[in-house]
Every structure is written in C-alpha cells, then in structure tokens.
mmCIF file of the C-alpha atoms, coordinates in Angstrom:
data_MODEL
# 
_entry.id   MODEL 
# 
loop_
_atom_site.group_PDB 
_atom_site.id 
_atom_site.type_symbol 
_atom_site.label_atom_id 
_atom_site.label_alt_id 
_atom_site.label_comp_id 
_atom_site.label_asym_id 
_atom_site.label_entity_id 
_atom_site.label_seq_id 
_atom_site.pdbx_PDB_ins_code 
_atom_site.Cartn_x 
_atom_site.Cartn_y 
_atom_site.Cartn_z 
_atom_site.occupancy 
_atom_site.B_iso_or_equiv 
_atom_site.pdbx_formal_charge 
_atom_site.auth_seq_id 
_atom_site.auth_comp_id 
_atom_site.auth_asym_id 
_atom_site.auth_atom_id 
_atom_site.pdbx_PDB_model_num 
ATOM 1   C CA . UNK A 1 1   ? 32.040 40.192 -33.121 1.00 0.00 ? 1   UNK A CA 1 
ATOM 2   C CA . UNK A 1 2   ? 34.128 40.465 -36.146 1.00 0.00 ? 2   UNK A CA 1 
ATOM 3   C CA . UNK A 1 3   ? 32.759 42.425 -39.260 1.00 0.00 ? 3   UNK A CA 1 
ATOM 4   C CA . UNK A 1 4   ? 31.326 39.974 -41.179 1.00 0.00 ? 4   UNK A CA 1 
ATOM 5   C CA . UNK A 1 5   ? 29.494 38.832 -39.092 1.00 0.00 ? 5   UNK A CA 1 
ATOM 6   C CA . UNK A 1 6   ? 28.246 42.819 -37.645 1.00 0.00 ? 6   UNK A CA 1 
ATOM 7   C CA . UNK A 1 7   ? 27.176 43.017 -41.779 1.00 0.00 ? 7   UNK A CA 1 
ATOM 8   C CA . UNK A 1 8   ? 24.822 40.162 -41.058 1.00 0.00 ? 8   UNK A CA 1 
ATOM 9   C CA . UNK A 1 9   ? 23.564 41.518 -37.775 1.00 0.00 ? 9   UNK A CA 1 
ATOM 10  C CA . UNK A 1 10  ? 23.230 44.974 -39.032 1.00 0.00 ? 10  UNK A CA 1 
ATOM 11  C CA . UNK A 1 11  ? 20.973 43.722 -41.900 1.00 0.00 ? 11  UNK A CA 1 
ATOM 12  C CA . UNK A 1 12  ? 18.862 42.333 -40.042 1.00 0.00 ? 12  UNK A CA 1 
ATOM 13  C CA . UNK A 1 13  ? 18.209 44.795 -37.477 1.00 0.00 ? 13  UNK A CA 1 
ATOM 14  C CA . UNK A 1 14  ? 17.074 46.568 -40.412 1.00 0.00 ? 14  UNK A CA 1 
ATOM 15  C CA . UNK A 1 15  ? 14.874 44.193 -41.719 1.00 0.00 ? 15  UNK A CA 1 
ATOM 16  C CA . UNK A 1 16  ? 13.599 43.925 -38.301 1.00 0.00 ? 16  UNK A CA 1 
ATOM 17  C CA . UNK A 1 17  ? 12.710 47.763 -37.518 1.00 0.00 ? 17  UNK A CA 1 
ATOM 18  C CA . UNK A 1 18  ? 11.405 48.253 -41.513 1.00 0.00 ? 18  UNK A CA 1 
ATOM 19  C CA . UNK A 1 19  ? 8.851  45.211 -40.590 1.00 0.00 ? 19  UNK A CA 1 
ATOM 20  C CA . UNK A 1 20  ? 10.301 43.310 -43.593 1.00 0.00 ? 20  UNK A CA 1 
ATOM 21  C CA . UNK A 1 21  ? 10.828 39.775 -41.167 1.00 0.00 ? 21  UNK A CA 1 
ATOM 22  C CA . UNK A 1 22  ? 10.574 38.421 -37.869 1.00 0.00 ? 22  UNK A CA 1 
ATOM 23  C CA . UNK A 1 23  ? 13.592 35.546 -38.399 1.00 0.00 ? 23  UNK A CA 1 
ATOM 24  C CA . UNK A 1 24  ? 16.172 35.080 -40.619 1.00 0.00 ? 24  UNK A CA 1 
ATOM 25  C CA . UNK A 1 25  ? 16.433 31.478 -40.957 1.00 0.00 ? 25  UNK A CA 1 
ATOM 26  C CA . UNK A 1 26  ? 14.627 28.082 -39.460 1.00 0.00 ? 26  UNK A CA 1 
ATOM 27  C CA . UNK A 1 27  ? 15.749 24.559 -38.943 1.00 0.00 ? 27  UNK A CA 1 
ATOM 28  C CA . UNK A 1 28  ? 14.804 21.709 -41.205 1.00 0.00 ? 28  UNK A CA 1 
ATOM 29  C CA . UNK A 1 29  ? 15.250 17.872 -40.137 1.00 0.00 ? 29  UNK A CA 1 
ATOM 30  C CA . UNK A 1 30  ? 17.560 15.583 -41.851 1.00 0.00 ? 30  UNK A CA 1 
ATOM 31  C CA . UNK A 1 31  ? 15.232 13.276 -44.182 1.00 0.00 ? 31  UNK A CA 1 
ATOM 32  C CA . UNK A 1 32  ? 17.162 10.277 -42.522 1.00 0.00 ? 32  UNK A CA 1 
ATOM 33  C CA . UNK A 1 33  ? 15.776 11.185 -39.015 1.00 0.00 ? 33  UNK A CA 1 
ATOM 34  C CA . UNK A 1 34  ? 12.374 10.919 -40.438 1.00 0.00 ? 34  UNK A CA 1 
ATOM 35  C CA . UNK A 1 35  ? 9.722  7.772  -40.834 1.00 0.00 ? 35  UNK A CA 1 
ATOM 36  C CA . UNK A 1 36  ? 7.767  7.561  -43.971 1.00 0.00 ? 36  UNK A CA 1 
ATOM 37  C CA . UNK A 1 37  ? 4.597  8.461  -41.872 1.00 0.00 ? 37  UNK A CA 1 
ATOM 38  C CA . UNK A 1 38  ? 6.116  11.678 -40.527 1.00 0.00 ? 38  UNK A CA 1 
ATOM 39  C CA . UNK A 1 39  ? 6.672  12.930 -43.940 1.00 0.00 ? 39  UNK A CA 1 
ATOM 40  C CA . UNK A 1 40  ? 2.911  15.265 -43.041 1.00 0.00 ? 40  UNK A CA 1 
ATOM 41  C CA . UNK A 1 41  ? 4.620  18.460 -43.234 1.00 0.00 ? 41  UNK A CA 1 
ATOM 42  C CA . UNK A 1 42  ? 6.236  18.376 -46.608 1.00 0.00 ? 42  UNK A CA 1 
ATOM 43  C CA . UNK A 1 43  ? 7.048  22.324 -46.874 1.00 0.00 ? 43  UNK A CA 1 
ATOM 44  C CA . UNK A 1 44  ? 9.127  21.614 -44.184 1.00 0.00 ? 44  UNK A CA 1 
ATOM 45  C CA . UNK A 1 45  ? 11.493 19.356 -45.980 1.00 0.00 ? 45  UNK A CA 1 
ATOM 46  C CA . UNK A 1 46  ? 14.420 20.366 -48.339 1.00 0.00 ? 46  UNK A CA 1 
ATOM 47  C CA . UNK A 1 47  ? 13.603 18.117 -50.756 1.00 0.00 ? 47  UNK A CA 1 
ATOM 48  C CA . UNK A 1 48  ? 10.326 19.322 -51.282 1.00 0.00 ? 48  UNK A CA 1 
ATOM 49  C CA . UNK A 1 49  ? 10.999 23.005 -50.881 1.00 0.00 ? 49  UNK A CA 1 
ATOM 50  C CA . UNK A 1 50  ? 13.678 22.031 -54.044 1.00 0.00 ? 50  UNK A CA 1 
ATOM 51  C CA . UNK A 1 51  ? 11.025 20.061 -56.326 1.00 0.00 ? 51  UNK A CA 1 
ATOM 52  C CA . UNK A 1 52  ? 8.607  22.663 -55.692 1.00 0.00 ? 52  UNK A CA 1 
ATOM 53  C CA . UNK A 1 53  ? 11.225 26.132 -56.604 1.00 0.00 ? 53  UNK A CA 1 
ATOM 54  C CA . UNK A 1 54  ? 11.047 27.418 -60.191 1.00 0.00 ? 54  UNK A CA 1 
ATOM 55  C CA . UNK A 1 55  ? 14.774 26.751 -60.022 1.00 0.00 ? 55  UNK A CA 1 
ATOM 56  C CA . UNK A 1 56  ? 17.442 26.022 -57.916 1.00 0.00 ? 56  UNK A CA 1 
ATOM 57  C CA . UNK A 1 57  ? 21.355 25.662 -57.876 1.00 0.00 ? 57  UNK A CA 1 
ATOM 58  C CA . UNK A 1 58  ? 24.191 24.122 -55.782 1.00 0.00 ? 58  UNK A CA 1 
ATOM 59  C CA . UNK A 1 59  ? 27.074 26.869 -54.637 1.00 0.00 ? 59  UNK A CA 1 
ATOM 60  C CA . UNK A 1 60  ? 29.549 26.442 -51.782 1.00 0.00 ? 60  UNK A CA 1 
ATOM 61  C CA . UNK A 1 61  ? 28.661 27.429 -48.432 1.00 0.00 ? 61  UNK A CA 1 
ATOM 62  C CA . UNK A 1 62  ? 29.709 30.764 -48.304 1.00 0.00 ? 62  UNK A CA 1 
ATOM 63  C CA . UNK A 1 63  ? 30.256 30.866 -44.566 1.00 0.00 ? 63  UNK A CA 1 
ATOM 64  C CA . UNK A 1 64  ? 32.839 28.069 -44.325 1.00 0.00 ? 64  UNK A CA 1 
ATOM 65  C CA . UNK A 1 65  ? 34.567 29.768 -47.218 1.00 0.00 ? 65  UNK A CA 1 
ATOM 66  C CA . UNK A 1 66  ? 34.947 33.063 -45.581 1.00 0.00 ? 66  UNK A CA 1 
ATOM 67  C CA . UNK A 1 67  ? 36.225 31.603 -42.147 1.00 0.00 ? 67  UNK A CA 1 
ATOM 68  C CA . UNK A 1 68  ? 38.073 28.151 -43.030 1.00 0.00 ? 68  UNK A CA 1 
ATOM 69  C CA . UNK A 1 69  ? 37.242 26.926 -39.539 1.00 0.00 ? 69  UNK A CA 1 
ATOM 70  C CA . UNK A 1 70  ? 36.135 23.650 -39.916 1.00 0.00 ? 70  UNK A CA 1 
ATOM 71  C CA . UNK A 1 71  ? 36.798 20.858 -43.149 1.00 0.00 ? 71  UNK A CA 1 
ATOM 72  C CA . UNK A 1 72  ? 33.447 20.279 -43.357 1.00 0.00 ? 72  UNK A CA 1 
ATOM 73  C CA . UNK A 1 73  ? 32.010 19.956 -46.842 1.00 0.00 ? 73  UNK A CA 1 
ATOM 74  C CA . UNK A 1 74  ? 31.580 23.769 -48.606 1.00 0.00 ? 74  UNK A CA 1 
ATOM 75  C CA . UNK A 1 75  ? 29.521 22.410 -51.671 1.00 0.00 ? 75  UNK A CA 1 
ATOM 76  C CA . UNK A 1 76  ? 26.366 22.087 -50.004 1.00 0.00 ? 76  UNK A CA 1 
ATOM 77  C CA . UNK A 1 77  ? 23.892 25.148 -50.031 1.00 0.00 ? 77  UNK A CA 1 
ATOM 78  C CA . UNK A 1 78  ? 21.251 25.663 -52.507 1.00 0.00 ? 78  UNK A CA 1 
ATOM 79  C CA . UNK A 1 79  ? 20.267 29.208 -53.912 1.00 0.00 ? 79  UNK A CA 1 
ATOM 80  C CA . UNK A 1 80  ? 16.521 29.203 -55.129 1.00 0.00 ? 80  UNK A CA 1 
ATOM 81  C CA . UNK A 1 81  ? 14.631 30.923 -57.892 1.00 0.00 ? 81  UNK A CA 1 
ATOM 82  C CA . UNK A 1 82  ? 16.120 34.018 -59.232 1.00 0.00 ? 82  UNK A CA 1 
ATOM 83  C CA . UNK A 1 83  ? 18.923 34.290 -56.504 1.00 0.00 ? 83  UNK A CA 1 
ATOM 84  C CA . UNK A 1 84  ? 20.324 30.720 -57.997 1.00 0.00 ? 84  UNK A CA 1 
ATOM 85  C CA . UNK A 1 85  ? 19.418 32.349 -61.677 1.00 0.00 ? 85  UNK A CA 1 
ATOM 86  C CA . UNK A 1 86  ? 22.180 35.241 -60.975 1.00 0.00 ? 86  UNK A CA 1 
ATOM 87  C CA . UNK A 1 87  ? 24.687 32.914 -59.220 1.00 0.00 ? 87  UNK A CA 1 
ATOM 88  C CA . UNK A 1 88  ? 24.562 30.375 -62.296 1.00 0.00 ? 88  UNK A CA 1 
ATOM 89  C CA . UNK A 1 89  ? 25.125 33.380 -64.753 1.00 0.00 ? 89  UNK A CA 1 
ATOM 90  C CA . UNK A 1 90  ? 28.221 34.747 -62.683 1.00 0.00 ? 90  UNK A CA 1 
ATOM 91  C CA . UNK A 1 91  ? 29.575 30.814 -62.493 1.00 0.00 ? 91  UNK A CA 1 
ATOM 92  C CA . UNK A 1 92  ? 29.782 31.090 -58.937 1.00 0.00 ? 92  UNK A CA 1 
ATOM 93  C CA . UNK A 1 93  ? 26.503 28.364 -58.870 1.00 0.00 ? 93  UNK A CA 1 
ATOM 94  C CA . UNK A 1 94  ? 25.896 25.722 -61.182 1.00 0.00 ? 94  UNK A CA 1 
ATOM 95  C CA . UNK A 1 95  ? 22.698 23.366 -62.007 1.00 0.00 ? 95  UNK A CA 1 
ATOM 96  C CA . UNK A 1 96  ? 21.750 19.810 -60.396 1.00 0.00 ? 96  UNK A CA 1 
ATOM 97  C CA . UNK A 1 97  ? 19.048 17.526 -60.536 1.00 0.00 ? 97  UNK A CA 1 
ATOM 98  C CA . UNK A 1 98  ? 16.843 16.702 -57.414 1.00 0.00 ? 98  UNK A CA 1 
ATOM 99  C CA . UNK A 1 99  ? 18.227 13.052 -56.687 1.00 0.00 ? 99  UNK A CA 1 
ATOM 100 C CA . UNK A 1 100 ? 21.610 14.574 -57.373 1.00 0.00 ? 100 UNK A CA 1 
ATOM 101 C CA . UNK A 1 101 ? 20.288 17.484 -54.152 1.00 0.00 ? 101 UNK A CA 1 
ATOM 102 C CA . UNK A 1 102 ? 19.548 14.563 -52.697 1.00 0.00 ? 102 UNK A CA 1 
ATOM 103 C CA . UNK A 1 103 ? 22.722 13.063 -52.400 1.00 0.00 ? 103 UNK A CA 1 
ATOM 104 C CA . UNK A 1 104 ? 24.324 16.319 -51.151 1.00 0.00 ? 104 UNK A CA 1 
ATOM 105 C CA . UNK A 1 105 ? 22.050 16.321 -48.536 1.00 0.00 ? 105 UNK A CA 1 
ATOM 106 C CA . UNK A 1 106 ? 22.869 12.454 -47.332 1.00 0.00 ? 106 UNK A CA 1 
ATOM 107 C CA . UNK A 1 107 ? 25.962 13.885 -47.606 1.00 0.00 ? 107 UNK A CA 1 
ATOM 108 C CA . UNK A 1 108 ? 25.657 17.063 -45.420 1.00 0.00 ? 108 UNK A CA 1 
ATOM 109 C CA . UNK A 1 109 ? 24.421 14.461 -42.874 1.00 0.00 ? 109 UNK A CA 1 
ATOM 110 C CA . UNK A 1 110 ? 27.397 12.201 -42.711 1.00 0.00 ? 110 UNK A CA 1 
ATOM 111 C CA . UNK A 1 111 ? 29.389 15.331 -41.762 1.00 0.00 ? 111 UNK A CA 1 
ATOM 112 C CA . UNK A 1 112 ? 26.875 16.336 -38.956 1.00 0.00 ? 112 UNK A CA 1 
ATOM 113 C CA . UNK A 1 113 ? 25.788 19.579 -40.787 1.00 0.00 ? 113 UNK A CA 1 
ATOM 114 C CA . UNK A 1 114 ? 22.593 21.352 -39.880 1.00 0.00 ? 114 UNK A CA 1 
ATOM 115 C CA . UNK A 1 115 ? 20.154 22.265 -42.423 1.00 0.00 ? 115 UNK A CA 1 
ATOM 116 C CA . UNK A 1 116 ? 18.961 26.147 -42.567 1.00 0.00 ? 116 UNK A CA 1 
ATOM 117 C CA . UNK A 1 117 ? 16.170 27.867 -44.846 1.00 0.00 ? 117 UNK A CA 1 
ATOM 118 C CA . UNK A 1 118 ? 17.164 31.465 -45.167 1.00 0.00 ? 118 UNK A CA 1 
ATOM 119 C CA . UNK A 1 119 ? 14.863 34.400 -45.539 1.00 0.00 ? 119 UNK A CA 1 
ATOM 120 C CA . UNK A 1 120 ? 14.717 37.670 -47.352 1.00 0.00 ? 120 UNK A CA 1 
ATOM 121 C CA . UNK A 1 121 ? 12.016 40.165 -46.522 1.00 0.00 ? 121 UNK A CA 1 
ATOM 122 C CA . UNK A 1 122 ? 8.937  38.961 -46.914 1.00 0.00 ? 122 UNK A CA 1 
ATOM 123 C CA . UNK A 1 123 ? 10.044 35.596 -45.768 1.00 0.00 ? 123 UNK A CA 1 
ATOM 124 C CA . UNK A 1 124 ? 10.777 34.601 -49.070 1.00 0.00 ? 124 UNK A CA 1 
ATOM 125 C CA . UNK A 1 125 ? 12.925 31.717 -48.847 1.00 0.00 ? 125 UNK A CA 1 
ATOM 126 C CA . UNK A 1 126 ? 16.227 32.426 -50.603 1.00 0.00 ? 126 UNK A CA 1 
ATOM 127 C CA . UNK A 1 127 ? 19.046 29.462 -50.126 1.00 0.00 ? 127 UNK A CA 1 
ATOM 128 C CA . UNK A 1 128 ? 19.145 26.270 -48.363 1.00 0.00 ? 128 UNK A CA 1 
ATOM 129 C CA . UNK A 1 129 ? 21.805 25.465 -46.424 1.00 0.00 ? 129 UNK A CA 1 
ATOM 130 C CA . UNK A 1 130 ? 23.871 22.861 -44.828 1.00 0.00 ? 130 UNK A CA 1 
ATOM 131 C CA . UNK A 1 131 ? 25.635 24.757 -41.513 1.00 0.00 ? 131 UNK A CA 1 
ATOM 132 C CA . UNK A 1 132 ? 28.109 24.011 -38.763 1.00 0.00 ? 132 UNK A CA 1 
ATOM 133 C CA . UNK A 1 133 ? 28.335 26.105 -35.784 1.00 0.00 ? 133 UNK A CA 1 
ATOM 134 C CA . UNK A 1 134 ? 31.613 27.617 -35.830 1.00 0.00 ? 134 UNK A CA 1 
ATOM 135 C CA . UNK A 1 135 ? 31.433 29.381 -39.296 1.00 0.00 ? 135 UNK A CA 1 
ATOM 136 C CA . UNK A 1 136 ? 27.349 29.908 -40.389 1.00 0.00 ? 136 UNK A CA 1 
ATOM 137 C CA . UNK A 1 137 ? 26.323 33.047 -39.301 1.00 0.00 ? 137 UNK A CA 1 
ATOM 138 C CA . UNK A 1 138 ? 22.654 32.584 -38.191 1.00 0.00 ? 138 UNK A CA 1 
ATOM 139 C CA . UNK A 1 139 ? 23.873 29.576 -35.852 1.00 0.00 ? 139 UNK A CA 1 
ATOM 140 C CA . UNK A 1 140 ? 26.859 31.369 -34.725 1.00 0.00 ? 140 UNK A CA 1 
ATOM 141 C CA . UNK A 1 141 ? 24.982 34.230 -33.552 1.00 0.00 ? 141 UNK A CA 1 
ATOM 142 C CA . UNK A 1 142 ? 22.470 31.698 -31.531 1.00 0.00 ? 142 UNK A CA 1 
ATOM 143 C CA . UNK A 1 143 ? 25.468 30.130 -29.896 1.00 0.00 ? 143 UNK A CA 1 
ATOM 144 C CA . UNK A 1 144 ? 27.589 32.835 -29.253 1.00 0.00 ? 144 UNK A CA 1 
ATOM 145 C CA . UNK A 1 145 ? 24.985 36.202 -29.237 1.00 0.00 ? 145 UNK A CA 1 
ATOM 146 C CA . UNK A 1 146 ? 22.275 33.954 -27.914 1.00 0.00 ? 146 UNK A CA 1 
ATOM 147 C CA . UNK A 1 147 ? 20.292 34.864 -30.810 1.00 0.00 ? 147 UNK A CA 1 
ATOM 148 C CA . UNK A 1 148 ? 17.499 33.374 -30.430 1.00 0.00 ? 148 UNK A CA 1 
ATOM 149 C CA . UNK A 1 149 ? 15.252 35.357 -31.685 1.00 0.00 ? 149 UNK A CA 1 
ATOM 150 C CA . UNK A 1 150 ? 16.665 35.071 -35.167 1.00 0.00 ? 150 UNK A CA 1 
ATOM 151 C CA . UNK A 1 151 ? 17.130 30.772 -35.494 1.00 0.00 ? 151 UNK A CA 1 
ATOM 152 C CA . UNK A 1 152 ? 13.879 29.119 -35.349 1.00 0.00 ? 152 UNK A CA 1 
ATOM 153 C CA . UNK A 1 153 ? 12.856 25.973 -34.422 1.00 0.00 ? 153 UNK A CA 1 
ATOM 154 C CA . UNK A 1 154 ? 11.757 22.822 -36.696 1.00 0.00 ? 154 UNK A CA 1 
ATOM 155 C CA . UNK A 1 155 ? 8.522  21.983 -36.836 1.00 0.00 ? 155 UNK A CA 1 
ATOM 156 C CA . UNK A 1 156 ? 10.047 18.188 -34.987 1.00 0.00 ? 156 UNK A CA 1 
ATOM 157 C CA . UNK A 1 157 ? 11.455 17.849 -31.231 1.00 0.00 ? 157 UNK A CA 1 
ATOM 158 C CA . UNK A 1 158 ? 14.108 14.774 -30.506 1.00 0.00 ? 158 UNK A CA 1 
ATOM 159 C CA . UNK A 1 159 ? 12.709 12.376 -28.142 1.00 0.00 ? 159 UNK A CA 1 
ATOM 160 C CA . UNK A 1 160 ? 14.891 9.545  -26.578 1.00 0.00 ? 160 UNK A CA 1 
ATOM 161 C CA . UNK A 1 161 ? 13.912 5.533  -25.237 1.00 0.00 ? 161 UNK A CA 1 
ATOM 162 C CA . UNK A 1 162 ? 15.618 5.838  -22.054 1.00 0.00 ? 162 UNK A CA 1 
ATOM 163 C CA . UNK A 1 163 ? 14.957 1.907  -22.419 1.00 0.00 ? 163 UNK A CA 1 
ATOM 164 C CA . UNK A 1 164 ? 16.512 1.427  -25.794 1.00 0.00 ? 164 UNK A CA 1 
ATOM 165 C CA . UNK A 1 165 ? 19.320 3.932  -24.899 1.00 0.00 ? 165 UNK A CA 1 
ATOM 166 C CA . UNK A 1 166 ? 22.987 2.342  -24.393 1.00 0.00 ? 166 UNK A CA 1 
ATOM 167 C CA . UNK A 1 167 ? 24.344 5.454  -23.112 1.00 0.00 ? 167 UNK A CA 1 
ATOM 168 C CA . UNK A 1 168 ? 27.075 5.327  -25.959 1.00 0.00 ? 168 UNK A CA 1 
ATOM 169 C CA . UNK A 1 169 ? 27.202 9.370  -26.836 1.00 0.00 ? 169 UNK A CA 1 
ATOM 170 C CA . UNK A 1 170 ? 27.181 9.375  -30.286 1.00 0.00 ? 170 UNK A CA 1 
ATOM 171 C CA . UNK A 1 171 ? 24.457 11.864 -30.703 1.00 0.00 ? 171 UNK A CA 1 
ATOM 172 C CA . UNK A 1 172 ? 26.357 14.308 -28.131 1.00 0.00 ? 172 UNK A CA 1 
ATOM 173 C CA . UNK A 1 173 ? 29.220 14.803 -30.505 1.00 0.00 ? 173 UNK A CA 1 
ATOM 174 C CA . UNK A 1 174 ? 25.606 15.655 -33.183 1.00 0.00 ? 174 UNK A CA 1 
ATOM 175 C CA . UNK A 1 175 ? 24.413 17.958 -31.479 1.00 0.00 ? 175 UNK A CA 1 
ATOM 176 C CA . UNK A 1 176 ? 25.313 21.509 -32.167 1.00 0.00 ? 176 UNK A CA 1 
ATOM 177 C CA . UNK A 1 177 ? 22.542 23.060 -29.595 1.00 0.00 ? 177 UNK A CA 1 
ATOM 178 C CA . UNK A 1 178 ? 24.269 21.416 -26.392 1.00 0.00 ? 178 UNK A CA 1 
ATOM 179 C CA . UNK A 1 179 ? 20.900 19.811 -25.622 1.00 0.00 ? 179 UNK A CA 1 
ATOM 180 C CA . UNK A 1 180 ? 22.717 16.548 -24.747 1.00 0.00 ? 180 UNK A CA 1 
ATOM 181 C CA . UNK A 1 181 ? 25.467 15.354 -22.187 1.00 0.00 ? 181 UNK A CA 1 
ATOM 182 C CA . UNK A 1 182 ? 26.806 12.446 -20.410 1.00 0.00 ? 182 UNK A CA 1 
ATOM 183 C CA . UNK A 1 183 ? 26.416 12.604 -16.612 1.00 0.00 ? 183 UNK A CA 1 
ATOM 184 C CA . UNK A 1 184 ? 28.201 9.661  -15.089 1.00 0.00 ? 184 UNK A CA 1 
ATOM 185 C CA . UNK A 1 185 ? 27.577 7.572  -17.988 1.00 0.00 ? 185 UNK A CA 1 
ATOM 186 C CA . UNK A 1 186 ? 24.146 8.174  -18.060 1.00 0.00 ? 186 UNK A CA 1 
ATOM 187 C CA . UNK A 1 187 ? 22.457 10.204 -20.904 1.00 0.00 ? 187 UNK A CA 1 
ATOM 188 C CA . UNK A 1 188 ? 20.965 13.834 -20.185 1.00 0.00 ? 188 UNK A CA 1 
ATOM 189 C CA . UNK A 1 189 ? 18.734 15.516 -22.588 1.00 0.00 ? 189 UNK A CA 1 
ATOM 190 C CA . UNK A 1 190 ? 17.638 18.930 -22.645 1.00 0.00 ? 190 UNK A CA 1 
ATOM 191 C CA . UNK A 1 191 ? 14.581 19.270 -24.557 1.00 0.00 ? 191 UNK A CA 1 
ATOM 192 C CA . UNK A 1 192 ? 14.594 23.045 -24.153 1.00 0.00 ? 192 UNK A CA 1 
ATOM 193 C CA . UNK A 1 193 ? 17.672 23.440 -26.181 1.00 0.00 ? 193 UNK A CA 1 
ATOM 194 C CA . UNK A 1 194 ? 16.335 21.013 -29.096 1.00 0.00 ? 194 UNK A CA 1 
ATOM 195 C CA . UNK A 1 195 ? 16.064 22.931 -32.519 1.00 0.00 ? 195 UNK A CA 1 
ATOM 196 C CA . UNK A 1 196 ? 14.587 19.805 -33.999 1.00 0.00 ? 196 UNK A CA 1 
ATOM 197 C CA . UNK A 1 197 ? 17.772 19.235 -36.616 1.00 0.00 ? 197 UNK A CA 1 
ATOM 198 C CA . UNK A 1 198 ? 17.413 15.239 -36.413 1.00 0.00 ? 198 UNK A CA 1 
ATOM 199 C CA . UNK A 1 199 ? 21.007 14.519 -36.509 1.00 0.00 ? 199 UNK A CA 1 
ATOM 200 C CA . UNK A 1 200 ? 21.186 12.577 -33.581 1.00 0.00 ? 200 UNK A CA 1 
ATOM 201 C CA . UNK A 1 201 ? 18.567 10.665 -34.817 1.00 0.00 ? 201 UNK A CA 1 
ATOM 202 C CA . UNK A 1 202 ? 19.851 9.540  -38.033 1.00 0.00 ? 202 UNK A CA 1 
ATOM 203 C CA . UNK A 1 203 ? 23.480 8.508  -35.798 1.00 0.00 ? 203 UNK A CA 1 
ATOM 204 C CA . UNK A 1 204 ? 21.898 6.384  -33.309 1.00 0.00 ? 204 UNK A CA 1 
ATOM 205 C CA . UNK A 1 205 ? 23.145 2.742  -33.634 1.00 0.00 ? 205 UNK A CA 1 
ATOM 206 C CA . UNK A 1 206 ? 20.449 1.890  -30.939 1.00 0.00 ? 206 UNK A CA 1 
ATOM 207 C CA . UNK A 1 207 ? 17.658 3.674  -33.225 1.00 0.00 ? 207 UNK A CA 1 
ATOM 208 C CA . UNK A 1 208 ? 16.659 4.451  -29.638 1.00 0.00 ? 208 UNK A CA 1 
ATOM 209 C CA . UNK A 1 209 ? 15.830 8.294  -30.896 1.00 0.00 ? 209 UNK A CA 1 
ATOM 210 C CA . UNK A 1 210 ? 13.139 9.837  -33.306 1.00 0.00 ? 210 UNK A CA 1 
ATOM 211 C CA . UNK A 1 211 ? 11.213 12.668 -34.139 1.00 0.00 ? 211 UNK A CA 1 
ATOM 212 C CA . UNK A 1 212 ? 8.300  13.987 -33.123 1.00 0.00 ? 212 UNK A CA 1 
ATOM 213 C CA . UNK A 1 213 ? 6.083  16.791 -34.051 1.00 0.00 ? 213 UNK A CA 1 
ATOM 214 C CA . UNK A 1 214 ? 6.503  19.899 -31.481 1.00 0.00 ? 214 UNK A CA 1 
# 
C-alpha cells in the first residue's frame, strides 16, 4: 500500500475508533440506468443531492491526478457547501450550473466512471465523485484491501433478461466490481458483487438490464 493511500486508511481508522462514521463513501446510480418511475429515492441521486446543497463546485478528481493511471476524465468531482466555498477561493474549484453538472455527469458515464458520495464525520456529505478503480481511493481499497466495510452499496441491484440478453459483453468491460463474466459465451452474473453503479445498464444495446431497488 503506497502512502497515499495509508493517509486515507489511517484517517479513517480514526474516524472509525472516535465514532465519527461507519463508511466513508456509498455508490450512486448513473441517472441513465434509471426509469422515470424509479426516480422514488431522490437523495440518492447526484443531481438532487446538487440542487438541494447550499453550494457546490466542479474540481478535478484528485485521485486520477495524483496517480495518472488511467485517461479517464479528471474534471468530474463536485465539492459541496463550504468545502467547494474554500476550493473556489484558492482557484483550485470553480462554479457551474446544475444542467451544466448534468452534463459532466452524462459525461462521467460515457467513460464508465463510478459515482461516489464521500463522507466526513458525521456523515456529512462532502464531494461527489466520478471514480475508476485503479486510482480512487475508496474503490481501490474495496478491490485491492477488500474493503468492504468502507464502500457501500446503492440503494439499486442490476438485474439481467436472460431472454433479452445477446450475450455480447459490453457491460463486462462496465463493470468495475467483477460481478459479470462470459462463460462459454454465455453471460454470468454475480449479484453478490453488485454495488448497484448502473453502468451496465445505461451500455446495454439489448436494454436487456435495469435497476431495481435492493
């Protein structure tokens, strides 16, 4: 474990033994993988935790900056209230409007990015952000640390059509939680390993998976 990420870990070990949290982040759903009728949970979506901060601001993802592993998108993460107050003041944040959040996050999507809430004691939401698994910390220590404890599920589960299902594997590539493989040619699906993100929802040219509430 290098020592970036051992800051991370350390901090929340603290957290954890002072009380001051349980988790450090949780999983949020692409809008995309979502019908109109589903929308019944709306803290649960990033556009809605957005519209309803005091304030918010767009800042690169400070992961993908630190490790350069990946060319995935960096200006995609969100700071909220007073943590995206002090950002915009040092310049290293600036101001957007909500459709314009929107269109980051459509845009997150296309590049296969998982969306994160992150939490300061108290479980106040500070950031959201759009992560890939070899640089975010919180989904590098699931994958690697089996971490568990700290990444927690969405409020949605993936479930797959066998019947509509062409077997193509375009959600496989999607999936950062390994919850999906091809077995001679044939589709297998883990749904213990599903954290909910919805990206292999909104890439399924078969519409063949959707989301459903745990």
């Amino acid at each position: 474990m290098d020592d970036h990420l051992k800051e991370y870990v350390d901090k929340y070990q603290r957290w954890r033994e002072q009380g001051d949290f349980t988790f450090s982040s949780k999983v949020i759903p692409v809008r995309e993988s979502l019908a109109p009728s589903q929308w019944i949970l709306p803290a649960g979506q990033v556009l809605e935790i957005l519209k309803n901060a005091r304030s918010f601001a767009l800042t690169d993802c400070l992961c993908r900056s630190h490790y350069h592993k990946c060319d995935k998108p960096r200006d995609v993460c969100f700071l909220i209230d007073e943590y995206g107050d002090k950002a915009v003041a040092k310049n290293r944040a600036r101001r957007i409007s909500l459709a314009d959040a929107s269109e980051v996050l459509k845009k997150s999507d296309r590049h296969g990015l998982v969306h994160l809430t992150l939490y300061m004691p108290g479980h106040r939401i500070y950031a959201l952000c759009s992560c890939c698994s070899c640089c975010c910390h919180d989904l590098r220590l699931l994958k690697e640390y089996d971490r568990k404890d700290l990444v927690i599920r969405s409020d949605y589960i993936a479930m797959t059509d066998r019947e509509r299902c062409n077997n193509c594997g375009i959600c496989i590539d999607r999936c950062m939680f390994d919850a999906r493989a091809l077995r001679d040619g044939v589709l297998e699906y883990n749904q213990g390993s599903c954290l909910g993100c919805g990206l292999c929802v909104s890439a399924c040219p078969e519409q063949a998976t959707t989301m459903q509430l745990r």
